[in-house]
N, C-alpha and C positions, 0 to 999 in steps of 0.2 A: 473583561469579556462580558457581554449581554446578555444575562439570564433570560432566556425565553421561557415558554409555557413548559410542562412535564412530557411532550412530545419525544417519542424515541430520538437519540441523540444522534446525530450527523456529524462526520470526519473527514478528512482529507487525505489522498492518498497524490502526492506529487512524485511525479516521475523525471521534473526538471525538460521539463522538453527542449529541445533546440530545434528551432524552427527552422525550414529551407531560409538561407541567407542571411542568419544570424551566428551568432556563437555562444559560447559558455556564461561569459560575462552577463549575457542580457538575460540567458536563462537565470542565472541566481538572482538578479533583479528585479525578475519576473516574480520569482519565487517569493523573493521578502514582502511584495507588494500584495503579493495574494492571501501569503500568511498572514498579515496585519487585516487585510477585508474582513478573509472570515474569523478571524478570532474575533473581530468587531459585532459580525454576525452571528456569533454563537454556539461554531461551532466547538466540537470537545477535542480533538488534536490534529496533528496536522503530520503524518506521516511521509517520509522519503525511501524507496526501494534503489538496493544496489542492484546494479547493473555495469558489465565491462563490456569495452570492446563493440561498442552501439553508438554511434555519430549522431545520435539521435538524440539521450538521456545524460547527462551531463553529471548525476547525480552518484557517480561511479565510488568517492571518497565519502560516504556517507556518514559517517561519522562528524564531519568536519565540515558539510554543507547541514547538519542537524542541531551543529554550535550555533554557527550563522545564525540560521532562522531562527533559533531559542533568545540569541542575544538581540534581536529587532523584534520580540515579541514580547509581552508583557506575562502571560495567564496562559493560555494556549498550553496544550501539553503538546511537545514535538517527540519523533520517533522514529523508529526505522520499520518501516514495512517491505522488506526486511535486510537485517543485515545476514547474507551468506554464510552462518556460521563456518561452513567444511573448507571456506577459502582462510579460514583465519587461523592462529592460536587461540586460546578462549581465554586465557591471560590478557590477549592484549585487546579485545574486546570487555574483558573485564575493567579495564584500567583505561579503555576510552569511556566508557560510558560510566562508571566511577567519576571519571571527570568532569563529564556530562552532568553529571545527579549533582555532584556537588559546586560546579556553576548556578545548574539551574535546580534549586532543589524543590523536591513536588512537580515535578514539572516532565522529567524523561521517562520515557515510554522505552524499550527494549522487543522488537521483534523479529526473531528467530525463521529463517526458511534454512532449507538444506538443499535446496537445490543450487546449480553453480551461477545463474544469473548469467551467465554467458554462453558460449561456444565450448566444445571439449579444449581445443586446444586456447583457450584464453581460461580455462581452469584450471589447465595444467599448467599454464606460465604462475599461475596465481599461487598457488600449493605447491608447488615443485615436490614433494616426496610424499606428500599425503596422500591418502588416499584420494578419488575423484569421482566415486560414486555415493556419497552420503550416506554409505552402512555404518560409520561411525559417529554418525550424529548423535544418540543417545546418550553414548560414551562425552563428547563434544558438550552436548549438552552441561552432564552431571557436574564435569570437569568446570566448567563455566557458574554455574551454582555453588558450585564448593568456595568460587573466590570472594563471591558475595557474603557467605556467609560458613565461612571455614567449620568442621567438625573437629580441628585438633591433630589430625594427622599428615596433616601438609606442611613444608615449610617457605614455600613460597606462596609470597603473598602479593593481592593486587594492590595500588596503592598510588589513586585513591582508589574505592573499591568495595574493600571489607568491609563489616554491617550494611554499607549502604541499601535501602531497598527499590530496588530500578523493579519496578512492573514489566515481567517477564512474558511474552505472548509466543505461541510458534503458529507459523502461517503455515498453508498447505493450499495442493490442488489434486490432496488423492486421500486417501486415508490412512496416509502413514501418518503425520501428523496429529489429526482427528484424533489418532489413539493412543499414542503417547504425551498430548494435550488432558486428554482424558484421564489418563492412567497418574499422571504430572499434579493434576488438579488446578490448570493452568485455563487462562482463555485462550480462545482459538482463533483466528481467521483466516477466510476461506477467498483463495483468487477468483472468485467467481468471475470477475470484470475481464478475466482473459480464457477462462479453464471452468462455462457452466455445468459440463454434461456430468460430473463428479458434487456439484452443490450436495444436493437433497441427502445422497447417500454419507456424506462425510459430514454431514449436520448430524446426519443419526447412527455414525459412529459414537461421532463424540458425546452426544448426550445421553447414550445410552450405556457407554461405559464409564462415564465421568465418575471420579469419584474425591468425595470435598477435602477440601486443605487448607492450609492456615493461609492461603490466596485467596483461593476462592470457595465460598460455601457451596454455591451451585454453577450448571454450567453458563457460561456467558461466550455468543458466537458474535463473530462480528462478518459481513461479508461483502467484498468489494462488488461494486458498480459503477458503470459509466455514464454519466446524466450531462448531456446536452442540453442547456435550458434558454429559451429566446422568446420576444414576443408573440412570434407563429411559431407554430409546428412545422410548417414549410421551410422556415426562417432554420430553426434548428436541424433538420436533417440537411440540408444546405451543409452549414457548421461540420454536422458531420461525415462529412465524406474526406474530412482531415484523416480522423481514428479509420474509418474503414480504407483508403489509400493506404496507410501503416501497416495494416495489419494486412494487405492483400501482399503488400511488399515484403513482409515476415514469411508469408507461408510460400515465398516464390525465394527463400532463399537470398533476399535483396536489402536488409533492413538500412533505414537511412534517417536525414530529417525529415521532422514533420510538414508538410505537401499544403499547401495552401487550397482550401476547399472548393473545388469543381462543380459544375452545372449537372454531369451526366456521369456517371459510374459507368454505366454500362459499355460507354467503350473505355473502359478501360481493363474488365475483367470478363471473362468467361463464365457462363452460368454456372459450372461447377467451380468456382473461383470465388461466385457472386454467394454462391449455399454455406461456401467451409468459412467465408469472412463471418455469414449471419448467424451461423452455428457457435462460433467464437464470441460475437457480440453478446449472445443471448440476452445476459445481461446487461444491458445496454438502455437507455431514458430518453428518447429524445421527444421535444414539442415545447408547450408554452408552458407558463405555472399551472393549471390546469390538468393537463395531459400528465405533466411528468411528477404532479403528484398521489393522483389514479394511478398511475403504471408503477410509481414504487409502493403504494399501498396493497399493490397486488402480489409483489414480491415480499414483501413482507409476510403477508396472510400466506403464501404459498414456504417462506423460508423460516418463517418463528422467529428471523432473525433479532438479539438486543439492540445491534448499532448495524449503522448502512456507513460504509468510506468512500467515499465518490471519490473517482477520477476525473476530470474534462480536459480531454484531451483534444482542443482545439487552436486553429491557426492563430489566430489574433488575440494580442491578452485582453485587451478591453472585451471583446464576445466574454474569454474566461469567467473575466472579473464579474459580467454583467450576467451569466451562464449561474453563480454562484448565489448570488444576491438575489434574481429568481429563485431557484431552488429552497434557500433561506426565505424568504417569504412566505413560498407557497405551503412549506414541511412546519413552521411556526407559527404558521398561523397569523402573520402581521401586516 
């Protein structure tokens, strides 16, 4: 991997897209081809979020699209941003990612949501007798700790697993997490890239109840963004009317593949349509190297945050690829 200057570090949050009139296959090839760019680039990991039941994100067996990419990568720390704890046993997340750590060792990341990454009834098929509202995540959690690194009173073990130390994160978009990250002594990150209107407040959760641990001595926030990057600014908001068609299609109850980028938005959504997409985006980058690296410098000064995870969620992978390599340039300095 490319050691750049001491510049806050830049991540990847890949959501696997499957584009209108492609399918899975192309997306995880997508995937390897992106992984290996920016690990060349410099970035610090490359994350995958579970999702079910979405014709859209392919990235559903997350565990096993996280081998993938770790084994076509050399250095790169790969991870899950995040894995659904409340859909699983913590055993057997214990023992993928055990498996994971000791494939690739140094190398796996472990990130924790609670939310169900689906539909009610596509959590229900998932958990059959579990609970489906994530009050037992803390419990989930502990239970999930204890395989890593048993106290003696367990007899069931993970395996692979035990001692191993997978770097443990819980993601959120409220302050539940915030504060059991906090209280954990854990890092945190925050969906900002879909869920801004919660940032600020769940940064100063967390830092304000943090308290240190043999992880972490202080607190360290990390939070998602979406960064469209092209040689105009016109060029990239173009690009993006991919993500904003997706997410106009989310909040109509419609989700699907990703929509190949339009001339004109507006007929496609209603002003109140066109407010709740831009409220969602908040977070959101788009323009040339220039632009979109003033506009995250802004977020930054505004969020304290240590690490930024871009998403780019556009049609074409060569934009992606070329969307990234931008980015890399303009944030490094090269």
């Amino acid at each position: 991997m490319t050691v750049r200057n001491n510049q806050m570090p830049l991540s990847v949050l890949d959501l696997a897209p499957i584009v209108e009139g492609s399918n899975a296959q192309t997306s995880f090839k997508n995937s390897v081809e992106l992984a290996r760019h920016v690990e060349s680039l410099g970035f610090t990991r490359y994350w995958l979020a579970e999702h079910h039941n979405m014709t859209g994100i392919a990235s559903s067996a997350t565990s096993v699209v996280i081998g993938h990419i770790a084994g076509a990568t050399k250095s790169i720390r790969v991870g899950s941003g995040g894995i659904m704890l409340p859909n699983h046993a913590p055993l057997v997340i214990a023992e993928q990612f055990g498996t994971l750590e000791s494939l690739y060792p140094g190398r796996i990341d472990l990130g924790l949501g609670r939310a169900p990454g689906s539909d009610q009834l596509t959590a229900a098929a998932l958990r059959r007798e579990r609970k489906t509202g994530g009050e037992d995540f803390p419990n989930q959690l502990a239970e999930l700790r204890s395989y890593f690194h048993p106290d003696g009173t367990t007899r069931v073990k993970a395996v692979p697993g035990e001692g191993l130390d997978v770097p443990i994160w819980l993601l959120g978009s409220s302050g539940f997490s915030a504060k059991l990250s906090a209280e954990q002594g854990l890092p945190f990150a925050f969906a900002s890239h879909f869920s801004p209107d919660y940032t600020l407040p769940a940064l100063q959760i967390y830092r304000s109840s943090f308290k240190p641990s043999e992880h972490l001595e202080k607190p360290y926030a990390m939070i998602g963004v979406n960064v469209i990057a092209a040689d105009s600014d016109e060029e990239a908001e173009y690009l993006a009317t991919s993500i904003q068609q997706q997410f106009l299609n989310l909040i109509r109850g419609n989700p699907g593949q990703l929509k190949p980028p339009v001339e004109d938005m507006d007929s496609l959504w209603s002003e109140y349509e066109k407010h709740v997409v831009a409220q969602q985006l908040k977070y959101t980058v788009t323009g040339n190297a220039e632009t979109v690296k003033k506009k995250l410098e802004a977020i930054v000064e505004e969020t304290q945050a240590d690490e930024l995870i871009v998403n780019t969620h556009v049609y074409d992978q060569q934009a992606r690829l070329k969307s990234y390599q931008i980015l890399a340039d303009a944030w490094f300095g090269q």
